[in-house]
TORPA-4810 file (N, C-alpha, C, O; in nm, 3 decimals):
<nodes>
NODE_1_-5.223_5.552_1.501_-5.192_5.411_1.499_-5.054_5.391_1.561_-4.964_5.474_1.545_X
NODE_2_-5.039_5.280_1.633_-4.917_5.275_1.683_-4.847_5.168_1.635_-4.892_5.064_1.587_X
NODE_3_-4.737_5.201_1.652_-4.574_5.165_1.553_-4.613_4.979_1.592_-4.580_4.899_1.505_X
NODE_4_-4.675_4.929_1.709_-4.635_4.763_1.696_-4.765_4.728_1.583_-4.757_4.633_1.506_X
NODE_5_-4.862_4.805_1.587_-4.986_4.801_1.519_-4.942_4.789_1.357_-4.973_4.695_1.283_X
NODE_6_-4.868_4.896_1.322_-4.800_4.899_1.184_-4.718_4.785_1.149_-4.720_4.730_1.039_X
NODE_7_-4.629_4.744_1.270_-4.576_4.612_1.239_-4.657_4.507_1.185_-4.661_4.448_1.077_X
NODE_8_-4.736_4.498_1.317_-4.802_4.349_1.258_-4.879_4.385_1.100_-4.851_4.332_0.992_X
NODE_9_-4.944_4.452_1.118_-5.053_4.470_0.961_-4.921_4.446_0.862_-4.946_4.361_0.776_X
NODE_10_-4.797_4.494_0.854_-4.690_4.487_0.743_-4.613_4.327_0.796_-4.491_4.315_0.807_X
NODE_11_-4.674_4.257_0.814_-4.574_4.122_0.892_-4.477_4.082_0.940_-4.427_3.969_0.944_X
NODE_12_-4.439_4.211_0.993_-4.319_4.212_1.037_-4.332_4.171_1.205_-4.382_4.243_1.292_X
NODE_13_-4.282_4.060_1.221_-4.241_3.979_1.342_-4.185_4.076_1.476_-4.090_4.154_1.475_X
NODE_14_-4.264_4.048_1.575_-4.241_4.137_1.702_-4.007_4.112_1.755_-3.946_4.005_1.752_X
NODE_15_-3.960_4.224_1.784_-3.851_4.242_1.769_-3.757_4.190_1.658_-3.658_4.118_1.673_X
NODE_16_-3.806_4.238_1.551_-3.725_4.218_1.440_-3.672_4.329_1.389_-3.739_4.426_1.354_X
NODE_17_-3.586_4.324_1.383_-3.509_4.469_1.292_-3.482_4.513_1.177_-3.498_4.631_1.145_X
NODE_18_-3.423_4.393_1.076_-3.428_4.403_0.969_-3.465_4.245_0.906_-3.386_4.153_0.889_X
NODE_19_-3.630_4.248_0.874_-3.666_4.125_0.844_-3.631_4.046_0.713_-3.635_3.924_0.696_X
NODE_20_-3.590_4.167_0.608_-3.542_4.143_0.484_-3.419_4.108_0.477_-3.381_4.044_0.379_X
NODE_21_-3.346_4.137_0.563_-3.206_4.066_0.553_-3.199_3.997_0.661_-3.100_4.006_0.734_X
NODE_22_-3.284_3.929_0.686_-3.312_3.816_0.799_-3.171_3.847_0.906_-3.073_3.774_0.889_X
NODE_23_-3.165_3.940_1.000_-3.114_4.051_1.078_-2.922_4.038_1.068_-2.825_4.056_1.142_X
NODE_24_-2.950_3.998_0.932_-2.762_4.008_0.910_-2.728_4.133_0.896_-2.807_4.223_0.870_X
NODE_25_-2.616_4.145_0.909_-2.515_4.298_0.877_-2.448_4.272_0.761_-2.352_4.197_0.742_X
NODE_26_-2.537_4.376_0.651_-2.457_4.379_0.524_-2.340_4.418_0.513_-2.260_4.377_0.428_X
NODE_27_-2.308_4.543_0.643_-2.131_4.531_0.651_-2.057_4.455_0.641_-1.978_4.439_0.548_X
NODE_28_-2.072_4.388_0.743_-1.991_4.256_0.762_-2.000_4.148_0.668_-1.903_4.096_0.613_X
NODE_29_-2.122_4.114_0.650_-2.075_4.054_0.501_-2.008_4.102_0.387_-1.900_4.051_0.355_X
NODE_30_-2.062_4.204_0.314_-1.947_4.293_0.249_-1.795_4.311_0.254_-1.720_4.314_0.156_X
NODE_31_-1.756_4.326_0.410_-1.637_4.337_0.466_-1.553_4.127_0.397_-1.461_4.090_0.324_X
NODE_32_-1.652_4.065_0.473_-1.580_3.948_0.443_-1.548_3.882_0.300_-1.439_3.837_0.266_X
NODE_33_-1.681_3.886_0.214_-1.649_3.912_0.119_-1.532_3.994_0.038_-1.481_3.926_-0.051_X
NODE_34_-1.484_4.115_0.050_-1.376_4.162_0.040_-1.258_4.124_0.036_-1.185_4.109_-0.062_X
NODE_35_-1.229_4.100_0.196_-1.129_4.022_0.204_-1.108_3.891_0.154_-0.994_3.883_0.109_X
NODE_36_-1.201_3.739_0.140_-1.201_3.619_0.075_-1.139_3.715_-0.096_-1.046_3.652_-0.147_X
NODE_37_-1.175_3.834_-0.170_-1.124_3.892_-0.283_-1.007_3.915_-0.269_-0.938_3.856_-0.352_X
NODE_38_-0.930_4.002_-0.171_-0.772_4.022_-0.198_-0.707_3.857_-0.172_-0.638_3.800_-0.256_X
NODE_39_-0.737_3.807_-0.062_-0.688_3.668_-0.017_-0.691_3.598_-0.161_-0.582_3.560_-0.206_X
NODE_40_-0.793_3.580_-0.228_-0.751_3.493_-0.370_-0.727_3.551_-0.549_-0.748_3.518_-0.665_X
NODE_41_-0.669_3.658_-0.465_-0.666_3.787_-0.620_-0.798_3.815_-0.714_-0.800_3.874_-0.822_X
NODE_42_-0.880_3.771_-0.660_-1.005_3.756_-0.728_-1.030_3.931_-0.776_-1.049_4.028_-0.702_X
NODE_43_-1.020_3.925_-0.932_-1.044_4.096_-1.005_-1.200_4.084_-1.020_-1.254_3.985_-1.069_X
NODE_44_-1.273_4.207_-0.968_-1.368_4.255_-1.028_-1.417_4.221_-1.159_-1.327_4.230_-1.242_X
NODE_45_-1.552_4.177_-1.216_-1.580_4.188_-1.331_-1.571_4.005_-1.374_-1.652_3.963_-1.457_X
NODE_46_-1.483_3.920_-1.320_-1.439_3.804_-1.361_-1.559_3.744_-1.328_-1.659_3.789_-1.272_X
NODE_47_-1.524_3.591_-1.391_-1.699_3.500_-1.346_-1.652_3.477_-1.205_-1.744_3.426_-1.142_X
NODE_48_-1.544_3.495_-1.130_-1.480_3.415_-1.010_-1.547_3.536_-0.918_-1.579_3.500_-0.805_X
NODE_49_-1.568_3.650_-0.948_-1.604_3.771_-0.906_-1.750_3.764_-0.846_-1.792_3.785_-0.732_X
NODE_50_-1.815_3.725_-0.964_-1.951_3.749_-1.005_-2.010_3.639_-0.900_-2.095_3.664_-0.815_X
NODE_51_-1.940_3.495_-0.924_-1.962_3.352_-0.811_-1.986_3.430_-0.681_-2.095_3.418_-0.626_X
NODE_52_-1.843_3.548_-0.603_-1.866_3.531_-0.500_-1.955_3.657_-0.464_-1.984_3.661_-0.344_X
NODE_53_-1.981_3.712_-0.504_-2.094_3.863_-0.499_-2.192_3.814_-0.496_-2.262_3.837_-0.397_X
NODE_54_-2.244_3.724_-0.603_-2.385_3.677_-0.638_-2.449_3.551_-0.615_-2.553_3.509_-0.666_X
NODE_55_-2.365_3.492_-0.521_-2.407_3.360_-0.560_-2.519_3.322_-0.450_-2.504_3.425_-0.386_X
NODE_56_-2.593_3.271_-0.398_-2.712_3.255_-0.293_-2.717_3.141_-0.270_-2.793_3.064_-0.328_X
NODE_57_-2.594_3.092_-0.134_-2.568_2.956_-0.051_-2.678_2.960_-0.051_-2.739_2.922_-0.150_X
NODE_58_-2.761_3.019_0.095_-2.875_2.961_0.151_-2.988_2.938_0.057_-3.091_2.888_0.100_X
NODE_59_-2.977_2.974_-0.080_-3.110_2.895_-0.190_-3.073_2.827_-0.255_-3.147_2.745_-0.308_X
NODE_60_-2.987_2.830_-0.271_-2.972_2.708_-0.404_-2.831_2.679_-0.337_-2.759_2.647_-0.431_X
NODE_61_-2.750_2.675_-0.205_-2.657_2.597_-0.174_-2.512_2.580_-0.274_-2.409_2.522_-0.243_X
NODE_62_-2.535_2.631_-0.368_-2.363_2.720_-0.402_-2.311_2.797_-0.380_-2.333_2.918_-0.382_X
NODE_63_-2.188_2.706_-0.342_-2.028_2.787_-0.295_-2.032_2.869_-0.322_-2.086_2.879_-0.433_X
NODE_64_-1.970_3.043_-0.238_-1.967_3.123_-0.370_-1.780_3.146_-0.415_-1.719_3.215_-0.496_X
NODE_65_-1.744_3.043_-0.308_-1.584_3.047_-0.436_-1.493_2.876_-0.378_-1.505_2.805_-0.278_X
NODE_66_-1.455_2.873_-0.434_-1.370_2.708_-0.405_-1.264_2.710_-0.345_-1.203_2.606_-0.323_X
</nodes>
C-alpha cells in the first residue's frame, strides 16, 4: 500500500504535515509562551501560570494572560 493511500484512508489531507497541530510549531509556541512568563514574572504552578499554558484562544476565545 502506498504512503498517499494510507493518508487518505487515515484523513489526513494531501500535503499536510502535522494535521493535529493544525501545522503549528510547538517550539515556537512554547518558546513564546516562555518568554510572555519571564516578561510578566509569571511563577509556575500559579492560576496566572495555568491561564497561559492552558488556556484554548481558538475554542473558547480566552486570553491566555492580560
Amino acid at each position: 500500500m502506498k504512503l498517499e493511500e494510507l493518508q487518505h484512508l487515515a484523513g489526513i489531507p494531501q500535503g499536510s504535515t502535522m494535521p493535529a497541530l493544525g501545522g503549528s510549531n510547538i517550539s515556537l509556541t512554547g518558546s513564546e509562551k516562555r518568554r510572555i512568563e519571564r516578561e510578566q514574572n509569571i511563577q509556575p504552578g500559579t492560576p496566572e501560570w495555568f491561564q497561559l499554558w492552558f488556556s484554548l484562544p481558538f475554542m473558547t476565545g480566552e486570553q491566555p494572560v492580560k
